[in-house]
Structure formats: C-alpha cells, structure tokens
PQR file of N, CA, C, O and H, with PARSE charges and radii, in Angstrom:
ATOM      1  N   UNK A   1      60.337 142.293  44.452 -0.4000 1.5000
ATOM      2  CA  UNK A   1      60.932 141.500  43.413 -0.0000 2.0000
ATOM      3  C   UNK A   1      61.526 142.425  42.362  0.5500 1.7000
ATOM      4  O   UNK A   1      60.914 143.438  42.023 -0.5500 1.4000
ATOM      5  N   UNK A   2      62.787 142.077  41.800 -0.4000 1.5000
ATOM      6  CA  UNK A   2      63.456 142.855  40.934 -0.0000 2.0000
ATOM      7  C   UNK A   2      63.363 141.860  39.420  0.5500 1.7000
ATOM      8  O   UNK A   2      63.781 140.702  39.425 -0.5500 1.4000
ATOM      9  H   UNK A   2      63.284 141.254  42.075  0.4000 1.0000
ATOM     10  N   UNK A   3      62.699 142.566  38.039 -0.4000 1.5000
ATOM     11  CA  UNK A   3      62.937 141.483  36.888 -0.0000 2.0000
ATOM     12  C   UNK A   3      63.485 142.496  36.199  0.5500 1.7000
ATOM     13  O   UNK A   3      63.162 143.675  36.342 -0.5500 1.4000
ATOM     14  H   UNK A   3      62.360 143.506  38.034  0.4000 1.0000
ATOM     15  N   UNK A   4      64.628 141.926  35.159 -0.4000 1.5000
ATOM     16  CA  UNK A   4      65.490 142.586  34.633 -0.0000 2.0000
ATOM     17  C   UNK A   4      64.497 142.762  32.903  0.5500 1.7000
ATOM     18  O   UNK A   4      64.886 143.365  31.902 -0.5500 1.4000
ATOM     19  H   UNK A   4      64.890 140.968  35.043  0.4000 1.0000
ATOM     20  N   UNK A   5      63.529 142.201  33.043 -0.4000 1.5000
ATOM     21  CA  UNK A   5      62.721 142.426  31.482 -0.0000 2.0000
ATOM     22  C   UNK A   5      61.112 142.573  31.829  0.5500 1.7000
ATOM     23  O   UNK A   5      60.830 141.863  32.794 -0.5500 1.4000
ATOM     24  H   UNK A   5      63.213 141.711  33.856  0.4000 1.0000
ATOM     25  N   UNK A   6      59.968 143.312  31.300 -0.4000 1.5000
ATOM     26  CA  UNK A   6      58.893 142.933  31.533 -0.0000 2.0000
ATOM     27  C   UNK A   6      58.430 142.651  30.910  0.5500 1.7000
ATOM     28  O   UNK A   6      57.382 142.070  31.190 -0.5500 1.4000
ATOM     29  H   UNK A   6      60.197 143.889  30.516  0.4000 1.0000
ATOM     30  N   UNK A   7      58.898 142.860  29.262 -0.4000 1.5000
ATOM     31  CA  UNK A   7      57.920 142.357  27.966 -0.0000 2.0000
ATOM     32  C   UNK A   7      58.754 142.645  27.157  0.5500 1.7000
ATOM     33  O   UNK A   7      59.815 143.235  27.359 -0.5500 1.4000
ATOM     34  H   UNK A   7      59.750 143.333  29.034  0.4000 1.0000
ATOM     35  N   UNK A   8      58.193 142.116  25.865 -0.4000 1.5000
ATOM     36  CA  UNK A   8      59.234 141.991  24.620 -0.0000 2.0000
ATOM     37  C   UNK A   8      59.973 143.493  24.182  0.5500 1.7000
ATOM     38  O   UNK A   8      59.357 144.543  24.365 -0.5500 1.4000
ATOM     39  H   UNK A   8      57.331 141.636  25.701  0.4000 1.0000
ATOM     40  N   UNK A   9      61.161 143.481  23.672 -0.4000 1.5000
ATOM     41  CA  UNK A   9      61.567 144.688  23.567 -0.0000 2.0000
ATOM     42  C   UNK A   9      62.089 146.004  24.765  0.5500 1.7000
ATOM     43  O   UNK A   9      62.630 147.085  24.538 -0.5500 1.4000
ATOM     44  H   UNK A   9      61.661 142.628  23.524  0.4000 1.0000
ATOM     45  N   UNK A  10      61.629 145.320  26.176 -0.4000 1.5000
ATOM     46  CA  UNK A  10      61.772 146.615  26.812 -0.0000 2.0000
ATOM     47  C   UNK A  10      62.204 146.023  28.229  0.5500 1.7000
ATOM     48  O   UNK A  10      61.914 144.907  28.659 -0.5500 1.4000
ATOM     49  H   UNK A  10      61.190 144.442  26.361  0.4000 1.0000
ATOM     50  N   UNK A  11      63.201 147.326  29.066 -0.4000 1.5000
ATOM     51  CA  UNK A  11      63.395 146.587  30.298 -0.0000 2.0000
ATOM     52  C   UNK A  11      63.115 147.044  31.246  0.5500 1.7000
ATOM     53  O   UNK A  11      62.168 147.811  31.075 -0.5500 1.4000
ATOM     54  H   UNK A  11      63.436 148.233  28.716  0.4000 1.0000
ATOM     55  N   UNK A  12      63.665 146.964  32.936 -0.4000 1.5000
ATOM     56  CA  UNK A  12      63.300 147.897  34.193 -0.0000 2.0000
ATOM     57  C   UNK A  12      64.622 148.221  34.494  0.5500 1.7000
ATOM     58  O   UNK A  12      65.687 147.851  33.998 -0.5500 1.4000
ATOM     59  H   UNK A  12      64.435 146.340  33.075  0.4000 1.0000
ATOM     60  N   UNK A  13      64.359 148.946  35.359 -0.4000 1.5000
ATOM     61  CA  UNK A  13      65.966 148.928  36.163 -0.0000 2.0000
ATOM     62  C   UNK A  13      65.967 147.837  37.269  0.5500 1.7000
ATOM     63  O   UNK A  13      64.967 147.153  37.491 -0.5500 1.4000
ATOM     64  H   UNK A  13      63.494 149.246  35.762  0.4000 1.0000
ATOM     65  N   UNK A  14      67.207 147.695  37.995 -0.4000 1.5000
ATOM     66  CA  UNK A  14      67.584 146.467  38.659 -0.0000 2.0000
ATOM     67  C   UNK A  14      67.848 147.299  40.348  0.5500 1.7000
ATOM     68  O   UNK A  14      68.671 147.103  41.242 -0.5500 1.4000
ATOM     69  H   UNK A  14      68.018 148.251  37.814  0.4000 1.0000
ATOM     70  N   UNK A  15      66.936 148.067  40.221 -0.4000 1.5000
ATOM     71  CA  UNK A  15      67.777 148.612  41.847 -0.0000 2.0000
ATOM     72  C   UNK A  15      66.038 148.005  42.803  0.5500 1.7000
ATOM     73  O   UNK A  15      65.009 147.355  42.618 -0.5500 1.4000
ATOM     74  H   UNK A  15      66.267 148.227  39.495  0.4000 1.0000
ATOM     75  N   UNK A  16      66.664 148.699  43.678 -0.4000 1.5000
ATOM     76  CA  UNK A  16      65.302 148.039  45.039 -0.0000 2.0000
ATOM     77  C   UNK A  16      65.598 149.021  46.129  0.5500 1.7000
ATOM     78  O   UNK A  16      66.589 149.189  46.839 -0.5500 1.4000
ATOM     79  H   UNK A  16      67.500 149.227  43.828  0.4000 1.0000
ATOM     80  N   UNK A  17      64.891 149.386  46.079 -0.4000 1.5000
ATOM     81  CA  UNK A  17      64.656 150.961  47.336 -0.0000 2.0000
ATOM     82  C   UNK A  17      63.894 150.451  48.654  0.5500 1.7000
ATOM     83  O   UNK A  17      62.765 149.969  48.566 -0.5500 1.4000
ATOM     84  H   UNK A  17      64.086 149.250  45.502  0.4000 1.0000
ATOM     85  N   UNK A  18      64.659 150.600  50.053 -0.4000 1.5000
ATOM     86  CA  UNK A  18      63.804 149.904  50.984 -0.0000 2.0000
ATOM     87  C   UNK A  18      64.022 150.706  51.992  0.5500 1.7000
ATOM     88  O   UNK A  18      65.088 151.183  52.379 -0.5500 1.4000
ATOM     89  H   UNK A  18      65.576 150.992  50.125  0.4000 1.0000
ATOM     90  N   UNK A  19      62.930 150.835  52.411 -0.4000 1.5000
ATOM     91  CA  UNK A  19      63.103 152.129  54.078 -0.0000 2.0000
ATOM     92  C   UNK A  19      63.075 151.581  54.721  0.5500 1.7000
ATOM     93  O   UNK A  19      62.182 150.787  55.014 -0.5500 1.4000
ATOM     94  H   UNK A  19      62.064 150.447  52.096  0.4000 1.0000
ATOM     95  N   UNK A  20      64.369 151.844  55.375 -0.4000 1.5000
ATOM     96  CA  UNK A  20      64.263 150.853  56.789 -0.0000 2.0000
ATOM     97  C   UNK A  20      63.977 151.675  57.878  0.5500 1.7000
ATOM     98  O   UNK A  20      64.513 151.189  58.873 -0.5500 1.4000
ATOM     99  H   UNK A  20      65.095 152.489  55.137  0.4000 1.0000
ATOM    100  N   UNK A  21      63.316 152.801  58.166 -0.4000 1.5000
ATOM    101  CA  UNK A  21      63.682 153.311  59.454 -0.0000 2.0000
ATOM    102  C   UNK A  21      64.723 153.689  60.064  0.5500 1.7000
ATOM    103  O   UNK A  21      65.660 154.134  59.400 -0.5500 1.4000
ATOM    104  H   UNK A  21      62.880 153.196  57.357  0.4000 1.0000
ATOM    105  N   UNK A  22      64.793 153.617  61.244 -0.4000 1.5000
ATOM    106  CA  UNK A  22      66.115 153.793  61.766 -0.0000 2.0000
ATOM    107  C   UNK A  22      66.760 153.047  61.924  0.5500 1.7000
ATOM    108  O   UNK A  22      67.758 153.560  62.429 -0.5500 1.4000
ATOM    109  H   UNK A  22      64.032 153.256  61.783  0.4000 1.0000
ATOM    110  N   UNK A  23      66.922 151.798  61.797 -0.4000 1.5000
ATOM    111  CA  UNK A  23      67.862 150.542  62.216 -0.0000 2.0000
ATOM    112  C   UNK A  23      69.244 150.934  61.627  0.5500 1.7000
ATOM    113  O   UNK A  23      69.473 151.826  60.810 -0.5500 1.4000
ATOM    114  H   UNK A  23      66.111 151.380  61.386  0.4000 1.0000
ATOM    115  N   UNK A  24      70.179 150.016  62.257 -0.4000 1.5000
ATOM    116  CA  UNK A  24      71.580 150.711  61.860 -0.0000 2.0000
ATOM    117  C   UNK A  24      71.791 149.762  61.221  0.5500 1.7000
ATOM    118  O   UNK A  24      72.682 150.007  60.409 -0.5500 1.4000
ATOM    119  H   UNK A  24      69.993 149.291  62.921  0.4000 1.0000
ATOM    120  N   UNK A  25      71.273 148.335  61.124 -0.4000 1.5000
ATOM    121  CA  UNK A  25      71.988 147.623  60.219 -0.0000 2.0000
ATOM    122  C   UNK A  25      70.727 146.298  60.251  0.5500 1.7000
ATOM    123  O   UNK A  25      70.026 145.982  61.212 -0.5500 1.4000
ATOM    124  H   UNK A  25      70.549 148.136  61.784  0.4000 1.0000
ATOM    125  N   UNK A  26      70.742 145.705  58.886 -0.4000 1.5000
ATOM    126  CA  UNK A  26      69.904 144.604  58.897 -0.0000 2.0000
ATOM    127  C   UNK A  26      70.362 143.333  57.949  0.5500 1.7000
ATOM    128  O   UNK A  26      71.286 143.634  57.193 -0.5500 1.4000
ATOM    129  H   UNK A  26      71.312 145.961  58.105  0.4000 1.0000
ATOM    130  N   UNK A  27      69.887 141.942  57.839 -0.4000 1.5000
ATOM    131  CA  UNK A  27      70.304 141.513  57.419 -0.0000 2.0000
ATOM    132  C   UNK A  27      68.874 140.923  56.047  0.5500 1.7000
ATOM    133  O   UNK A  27      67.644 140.950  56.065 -0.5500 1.4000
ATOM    134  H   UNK A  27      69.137 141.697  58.453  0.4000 1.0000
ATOM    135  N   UNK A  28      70.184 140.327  54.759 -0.4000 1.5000
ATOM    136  CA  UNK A  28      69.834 140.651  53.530 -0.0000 2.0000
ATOM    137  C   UNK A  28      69.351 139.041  53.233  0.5500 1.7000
ATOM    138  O   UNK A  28      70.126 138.150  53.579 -0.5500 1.4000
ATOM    139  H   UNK A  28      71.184 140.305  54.744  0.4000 1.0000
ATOM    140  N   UNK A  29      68.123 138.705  52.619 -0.4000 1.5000
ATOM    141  CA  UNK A  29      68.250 137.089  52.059 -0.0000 2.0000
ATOM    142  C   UNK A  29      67.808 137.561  50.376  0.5500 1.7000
ATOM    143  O   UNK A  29      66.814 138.224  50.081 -0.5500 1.4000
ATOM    144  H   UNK A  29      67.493 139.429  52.338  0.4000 1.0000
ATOM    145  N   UNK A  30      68.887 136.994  49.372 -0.4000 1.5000
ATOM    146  CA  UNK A  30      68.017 137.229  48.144 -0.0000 2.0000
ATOM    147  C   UNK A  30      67.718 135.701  47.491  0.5500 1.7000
ATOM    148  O   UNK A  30      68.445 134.776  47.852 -0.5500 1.4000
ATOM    149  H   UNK A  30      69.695 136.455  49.612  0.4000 1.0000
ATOM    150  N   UNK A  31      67.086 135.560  46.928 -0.4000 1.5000
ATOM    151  CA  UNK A  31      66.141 134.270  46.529 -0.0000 2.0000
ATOM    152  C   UNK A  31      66.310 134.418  45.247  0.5500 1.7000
ATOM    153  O   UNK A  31      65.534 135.185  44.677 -0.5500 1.4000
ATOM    154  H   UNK A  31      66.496 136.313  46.636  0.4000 1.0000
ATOM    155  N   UNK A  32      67.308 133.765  44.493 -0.4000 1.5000
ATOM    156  CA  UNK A  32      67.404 133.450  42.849 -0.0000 2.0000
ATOM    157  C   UNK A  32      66.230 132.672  42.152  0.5500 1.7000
ATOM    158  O   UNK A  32      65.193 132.264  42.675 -0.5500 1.4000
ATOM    159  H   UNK A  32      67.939 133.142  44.955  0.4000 1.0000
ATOM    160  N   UNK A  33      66.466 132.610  41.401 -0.4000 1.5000
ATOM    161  CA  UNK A  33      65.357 132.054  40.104 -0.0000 2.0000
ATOM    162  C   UNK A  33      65.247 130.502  40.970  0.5500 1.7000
ATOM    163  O   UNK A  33      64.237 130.101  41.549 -0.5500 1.4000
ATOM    164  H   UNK A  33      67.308 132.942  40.975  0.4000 1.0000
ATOM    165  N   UNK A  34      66.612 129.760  40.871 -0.4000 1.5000
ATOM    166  CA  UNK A  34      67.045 128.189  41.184 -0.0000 2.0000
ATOM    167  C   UNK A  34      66.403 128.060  42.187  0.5500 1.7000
ATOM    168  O   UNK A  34      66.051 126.881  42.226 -0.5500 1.4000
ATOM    169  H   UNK A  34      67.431 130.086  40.401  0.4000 1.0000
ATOM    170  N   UNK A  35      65.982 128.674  43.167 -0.4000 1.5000
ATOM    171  CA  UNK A  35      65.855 128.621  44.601 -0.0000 2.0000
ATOM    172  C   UNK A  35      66.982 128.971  45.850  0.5500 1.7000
ATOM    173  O   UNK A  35      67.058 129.188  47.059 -0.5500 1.4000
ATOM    174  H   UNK A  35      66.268 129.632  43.135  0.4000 1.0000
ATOM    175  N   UNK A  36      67.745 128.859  44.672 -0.4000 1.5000
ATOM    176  CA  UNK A  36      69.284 129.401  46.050 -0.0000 2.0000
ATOM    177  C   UNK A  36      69.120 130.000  46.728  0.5500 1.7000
ATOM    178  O   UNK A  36      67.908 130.183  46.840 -0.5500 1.4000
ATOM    179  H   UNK A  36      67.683 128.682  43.690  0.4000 1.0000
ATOM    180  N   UNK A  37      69.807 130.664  47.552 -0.4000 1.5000
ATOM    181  CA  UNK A  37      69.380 131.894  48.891 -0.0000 2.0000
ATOM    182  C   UNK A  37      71.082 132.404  48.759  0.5500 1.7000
ATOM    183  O   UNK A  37      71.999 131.620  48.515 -0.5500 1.4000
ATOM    184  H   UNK A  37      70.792 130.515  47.461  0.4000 1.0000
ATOM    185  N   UNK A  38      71.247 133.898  48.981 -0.4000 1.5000
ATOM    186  CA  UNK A  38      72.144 134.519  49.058 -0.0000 2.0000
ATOM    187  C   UNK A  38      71.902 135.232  50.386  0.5500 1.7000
ATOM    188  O   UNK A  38      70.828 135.811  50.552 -0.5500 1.4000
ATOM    189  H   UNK A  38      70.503 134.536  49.179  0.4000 1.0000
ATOM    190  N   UNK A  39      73.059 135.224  51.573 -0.4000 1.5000
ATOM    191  CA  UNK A  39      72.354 135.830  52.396 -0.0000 2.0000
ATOM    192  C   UNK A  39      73.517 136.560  53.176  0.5500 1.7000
ATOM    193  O   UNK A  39      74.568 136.008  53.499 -0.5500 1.4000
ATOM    194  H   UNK A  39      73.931 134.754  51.438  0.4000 1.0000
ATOM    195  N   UNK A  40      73.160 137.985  53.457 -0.4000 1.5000
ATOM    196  CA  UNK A  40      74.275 138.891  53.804 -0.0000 2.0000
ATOM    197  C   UNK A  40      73.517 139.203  55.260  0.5500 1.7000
ATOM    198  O   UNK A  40      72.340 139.562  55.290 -0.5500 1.4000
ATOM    199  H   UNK A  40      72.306 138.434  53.195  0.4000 1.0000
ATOM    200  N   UNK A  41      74.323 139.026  56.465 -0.4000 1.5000
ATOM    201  CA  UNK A  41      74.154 139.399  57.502 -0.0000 2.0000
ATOM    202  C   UNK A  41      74.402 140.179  58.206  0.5500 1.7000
ATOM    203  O   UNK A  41      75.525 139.950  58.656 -0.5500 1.4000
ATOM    204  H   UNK A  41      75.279 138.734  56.441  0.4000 1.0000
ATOM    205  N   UNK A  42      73.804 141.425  58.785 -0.4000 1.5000
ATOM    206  CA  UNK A  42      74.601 142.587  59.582 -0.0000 2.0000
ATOM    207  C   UNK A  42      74.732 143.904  58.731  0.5500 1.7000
ATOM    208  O   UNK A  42      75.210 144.836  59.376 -0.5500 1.4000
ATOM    209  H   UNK A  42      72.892 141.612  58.419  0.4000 1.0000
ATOM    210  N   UNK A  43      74.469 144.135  57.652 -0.4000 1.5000
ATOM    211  CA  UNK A  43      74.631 144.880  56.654 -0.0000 2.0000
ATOM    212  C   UNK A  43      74.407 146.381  57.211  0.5500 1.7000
ATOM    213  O   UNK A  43      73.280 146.731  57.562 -0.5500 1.4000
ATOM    214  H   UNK A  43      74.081 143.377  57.128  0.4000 1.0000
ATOM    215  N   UNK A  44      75.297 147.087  57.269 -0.4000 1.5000
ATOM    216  CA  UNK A  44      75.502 148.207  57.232 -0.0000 2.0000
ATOM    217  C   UNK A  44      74.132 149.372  57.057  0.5500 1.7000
ATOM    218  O   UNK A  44      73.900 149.151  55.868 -0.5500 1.4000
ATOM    219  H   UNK A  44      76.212 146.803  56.985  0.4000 1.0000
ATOM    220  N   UNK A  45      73.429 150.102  57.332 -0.4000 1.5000
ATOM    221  CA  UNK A  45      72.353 151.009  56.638 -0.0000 2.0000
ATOM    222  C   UNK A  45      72.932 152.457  55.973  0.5500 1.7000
ATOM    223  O   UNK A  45      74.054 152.963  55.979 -0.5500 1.4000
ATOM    224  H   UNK A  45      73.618 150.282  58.298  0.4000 1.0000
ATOM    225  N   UNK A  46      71.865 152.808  55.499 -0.4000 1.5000
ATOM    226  CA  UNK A  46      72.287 154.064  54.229 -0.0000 2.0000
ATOM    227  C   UNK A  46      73.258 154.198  53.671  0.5500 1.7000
ATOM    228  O   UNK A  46      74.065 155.105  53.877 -0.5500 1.4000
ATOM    229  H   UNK A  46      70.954 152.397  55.494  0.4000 1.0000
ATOM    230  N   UNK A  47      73.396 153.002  52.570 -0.4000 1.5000
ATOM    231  CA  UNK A  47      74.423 153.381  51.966 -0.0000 2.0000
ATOM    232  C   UNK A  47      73.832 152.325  50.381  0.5500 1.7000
ATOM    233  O   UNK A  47      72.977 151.452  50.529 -0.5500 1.4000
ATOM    234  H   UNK A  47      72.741 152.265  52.402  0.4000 1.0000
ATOM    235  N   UNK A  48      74.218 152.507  49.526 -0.4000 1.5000
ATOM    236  CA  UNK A  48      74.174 151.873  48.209 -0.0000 2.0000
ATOM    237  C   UNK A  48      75.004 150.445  48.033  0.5500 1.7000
ATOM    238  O   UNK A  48      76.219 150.363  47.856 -0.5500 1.4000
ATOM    239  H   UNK A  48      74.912 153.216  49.406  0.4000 1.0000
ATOM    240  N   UNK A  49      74.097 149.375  48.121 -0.4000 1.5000
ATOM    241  CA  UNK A  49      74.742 148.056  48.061 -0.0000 2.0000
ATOM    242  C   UNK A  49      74.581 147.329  46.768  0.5500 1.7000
ATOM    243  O   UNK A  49      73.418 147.262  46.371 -0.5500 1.4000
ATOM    244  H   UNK A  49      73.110 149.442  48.265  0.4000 1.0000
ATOM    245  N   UNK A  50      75.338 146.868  46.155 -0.4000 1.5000
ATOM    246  CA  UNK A  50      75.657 146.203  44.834 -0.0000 2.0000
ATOM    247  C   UNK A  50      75.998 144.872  45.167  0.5500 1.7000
ATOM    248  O   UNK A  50      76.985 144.499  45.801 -0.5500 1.4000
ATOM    249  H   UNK A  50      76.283 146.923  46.478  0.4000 1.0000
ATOM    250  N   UNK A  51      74.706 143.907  44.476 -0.4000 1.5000
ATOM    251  CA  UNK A  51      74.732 142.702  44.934 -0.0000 2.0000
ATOM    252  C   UNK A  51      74.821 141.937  43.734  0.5500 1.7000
ATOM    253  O   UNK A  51      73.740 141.652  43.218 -0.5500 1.4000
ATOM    254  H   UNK A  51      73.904 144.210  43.961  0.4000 1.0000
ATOM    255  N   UNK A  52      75.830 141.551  43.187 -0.4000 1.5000
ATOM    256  CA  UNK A  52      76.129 140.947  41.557 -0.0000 2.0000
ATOM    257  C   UNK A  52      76.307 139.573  41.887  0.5500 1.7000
ATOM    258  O   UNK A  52      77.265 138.896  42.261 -0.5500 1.4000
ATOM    259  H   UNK A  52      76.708 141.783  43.606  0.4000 1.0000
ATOM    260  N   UNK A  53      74.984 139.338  41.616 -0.4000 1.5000
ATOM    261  CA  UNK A  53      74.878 137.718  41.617 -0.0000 2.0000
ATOM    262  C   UNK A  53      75.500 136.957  39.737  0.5500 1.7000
ATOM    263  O   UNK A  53      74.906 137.111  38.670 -0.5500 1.4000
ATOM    264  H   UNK A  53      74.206 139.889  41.312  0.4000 1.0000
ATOM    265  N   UNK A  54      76.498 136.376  39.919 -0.4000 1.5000
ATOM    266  CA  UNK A  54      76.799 135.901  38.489 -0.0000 2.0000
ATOM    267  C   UNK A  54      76.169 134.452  38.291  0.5500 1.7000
ATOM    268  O   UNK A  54      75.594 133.669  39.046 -0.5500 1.4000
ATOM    269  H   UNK A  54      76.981 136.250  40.786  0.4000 1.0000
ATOM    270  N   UNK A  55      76.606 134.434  36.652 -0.4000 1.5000
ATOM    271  CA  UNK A  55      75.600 133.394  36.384 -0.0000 2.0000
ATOM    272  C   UNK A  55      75.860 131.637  36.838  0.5500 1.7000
ATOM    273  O   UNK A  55      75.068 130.724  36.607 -0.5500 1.4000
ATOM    274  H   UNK A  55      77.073 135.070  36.039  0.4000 1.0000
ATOM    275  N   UNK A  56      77.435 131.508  37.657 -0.4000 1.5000
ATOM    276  CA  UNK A  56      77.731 130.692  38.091 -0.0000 2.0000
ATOM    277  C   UNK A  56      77.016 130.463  39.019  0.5500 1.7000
ATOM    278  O   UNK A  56      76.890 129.245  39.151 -0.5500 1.4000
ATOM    279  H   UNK A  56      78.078 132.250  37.845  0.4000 1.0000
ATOM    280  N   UNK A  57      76.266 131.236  40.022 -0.4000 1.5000
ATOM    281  CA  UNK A  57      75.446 131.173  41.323 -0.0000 2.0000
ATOM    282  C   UNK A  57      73.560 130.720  40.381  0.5500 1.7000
ATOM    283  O   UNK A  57      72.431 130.954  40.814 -0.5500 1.4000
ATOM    284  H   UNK A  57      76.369 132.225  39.915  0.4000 1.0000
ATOM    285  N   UNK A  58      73.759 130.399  39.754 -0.4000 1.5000
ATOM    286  CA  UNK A  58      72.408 130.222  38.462 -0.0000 2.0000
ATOM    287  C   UNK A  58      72.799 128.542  38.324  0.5500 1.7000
ATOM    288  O   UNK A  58      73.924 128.242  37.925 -0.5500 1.4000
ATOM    289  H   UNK A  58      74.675 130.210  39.402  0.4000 1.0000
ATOM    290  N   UNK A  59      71.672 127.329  38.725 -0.4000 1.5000
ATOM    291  CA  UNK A  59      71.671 126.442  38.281 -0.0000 2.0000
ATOM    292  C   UNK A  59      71.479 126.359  36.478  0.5500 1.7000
ATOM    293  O   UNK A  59      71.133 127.400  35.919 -0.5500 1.4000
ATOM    294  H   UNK A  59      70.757 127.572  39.049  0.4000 1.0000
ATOM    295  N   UNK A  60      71.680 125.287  35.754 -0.4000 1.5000
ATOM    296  CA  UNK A  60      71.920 125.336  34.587 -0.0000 2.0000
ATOM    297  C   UNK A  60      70.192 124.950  33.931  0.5500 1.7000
ATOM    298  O   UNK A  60      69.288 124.437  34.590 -0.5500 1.4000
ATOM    299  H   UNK A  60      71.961 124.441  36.208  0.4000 1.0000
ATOM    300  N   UNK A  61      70.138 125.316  32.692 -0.4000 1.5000
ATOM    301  CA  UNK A  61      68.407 125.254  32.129 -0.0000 2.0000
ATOM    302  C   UNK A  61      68.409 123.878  31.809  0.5500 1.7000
ATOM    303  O   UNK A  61      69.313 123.519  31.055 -0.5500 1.4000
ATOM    304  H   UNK A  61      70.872 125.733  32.157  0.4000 1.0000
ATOM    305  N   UNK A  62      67.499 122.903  32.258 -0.4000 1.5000
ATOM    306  CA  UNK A  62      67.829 121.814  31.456 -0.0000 2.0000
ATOM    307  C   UNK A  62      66.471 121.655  30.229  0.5500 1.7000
ATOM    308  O   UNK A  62      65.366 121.867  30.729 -0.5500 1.4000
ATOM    309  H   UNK A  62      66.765 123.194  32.871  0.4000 1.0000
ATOM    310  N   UNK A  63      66.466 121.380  29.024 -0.4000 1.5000
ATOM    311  CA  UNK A  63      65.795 121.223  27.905 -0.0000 2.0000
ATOM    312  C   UNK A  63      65.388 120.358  27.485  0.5500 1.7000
ATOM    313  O   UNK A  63      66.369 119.675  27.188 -0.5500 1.4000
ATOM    314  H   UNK A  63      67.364 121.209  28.618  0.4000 1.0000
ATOM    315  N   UNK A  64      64.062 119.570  27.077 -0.4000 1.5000
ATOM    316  CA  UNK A  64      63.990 118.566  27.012 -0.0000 2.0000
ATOM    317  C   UNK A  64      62.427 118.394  26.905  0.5500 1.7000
ATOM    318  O   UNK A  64      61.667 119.349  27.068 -0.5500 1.4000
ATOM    319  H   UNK A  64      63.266 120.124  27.318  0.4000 1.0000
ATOM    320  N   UNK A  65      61.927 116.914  26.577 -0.4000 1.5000
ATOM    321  CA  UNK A  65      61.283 116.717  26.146 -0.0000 2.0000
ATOM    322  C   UNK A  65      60.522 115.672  27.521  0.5500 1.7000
ATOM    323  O   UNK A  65      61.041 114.646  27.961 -0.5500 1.4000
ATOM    324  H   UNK A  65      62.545 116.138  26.445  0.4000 1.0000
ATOM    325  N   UNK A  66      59.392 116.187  27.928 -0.4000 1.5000
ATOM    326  CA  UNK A  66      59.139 115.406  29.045 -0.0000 2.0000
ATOM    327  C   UNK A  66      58.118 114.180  28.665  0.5500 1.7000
ATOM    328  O   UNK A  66      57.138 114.374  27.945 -0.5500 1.4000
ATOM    329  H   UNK A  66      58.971 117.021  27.571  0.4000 1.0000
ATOM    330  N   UNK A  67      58.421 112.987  29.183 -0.4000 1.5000
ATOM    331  CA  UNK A  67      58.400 111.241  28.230 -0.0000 2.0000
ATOM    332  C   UNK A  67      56.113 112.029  28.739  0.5500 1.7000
ATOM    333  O   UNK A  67      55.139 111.354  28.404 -0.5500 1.4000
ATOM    334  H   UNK A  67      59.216 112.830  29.768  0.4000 1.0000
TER
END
C-alpha cells in the first residue's frame, strides 16, 4: 500500500518497489480509495512506471449528516 501522508505535518514518498524475479512482464491491478480498479496488463519488466491516477478517476466525498 502506498499513502501519500502518515500523520500531521509530514509525508512518504509515493513509489512501490517490487521484485519480480525474472518474469519479463506482469500484469498491474491498483485499487483506489473509491474501490475502482485500474488495471494494466502485460506490463513490460525493469523499467520505472508512472501511474498518475487523477482526481477525476476519485469518486466525489459526499458530507453529511447521517438521519
């Protein structure tokens, strides 16, 4: 799991380091907050992948007062 904050004032980094062995290529599922699923198939190995999920792919907060 990647969190972009862990406590007040301070953050982590956003990367994710994964050994795959030798496989030449595998495929990717990432799991947003919403429950969505992002899912990249076939993916290439050793190499640096940048996965910029924007906040349009983010269901909206709803606020409120539950009856």
């Amino acid at each position: 799991m990647v969190y972009s904050n862990h406590s007040y004032k301070s953050g982590g980094p956003l990367e994710a380091h994964f050994g795959l062995g030798k496989r030449a290529t595998v495929n990717i599922v990432v799991t947003l907050p919403n429950g969505r699923t992002l899912k990249h198939r076939g993916v290439q190995t050793d190499q640096y992948l940048d996965l910029n999920c924007s906040v349009s792919q983010l269901s909206p907060v709803k606020i409120g007062v539950k009856p």
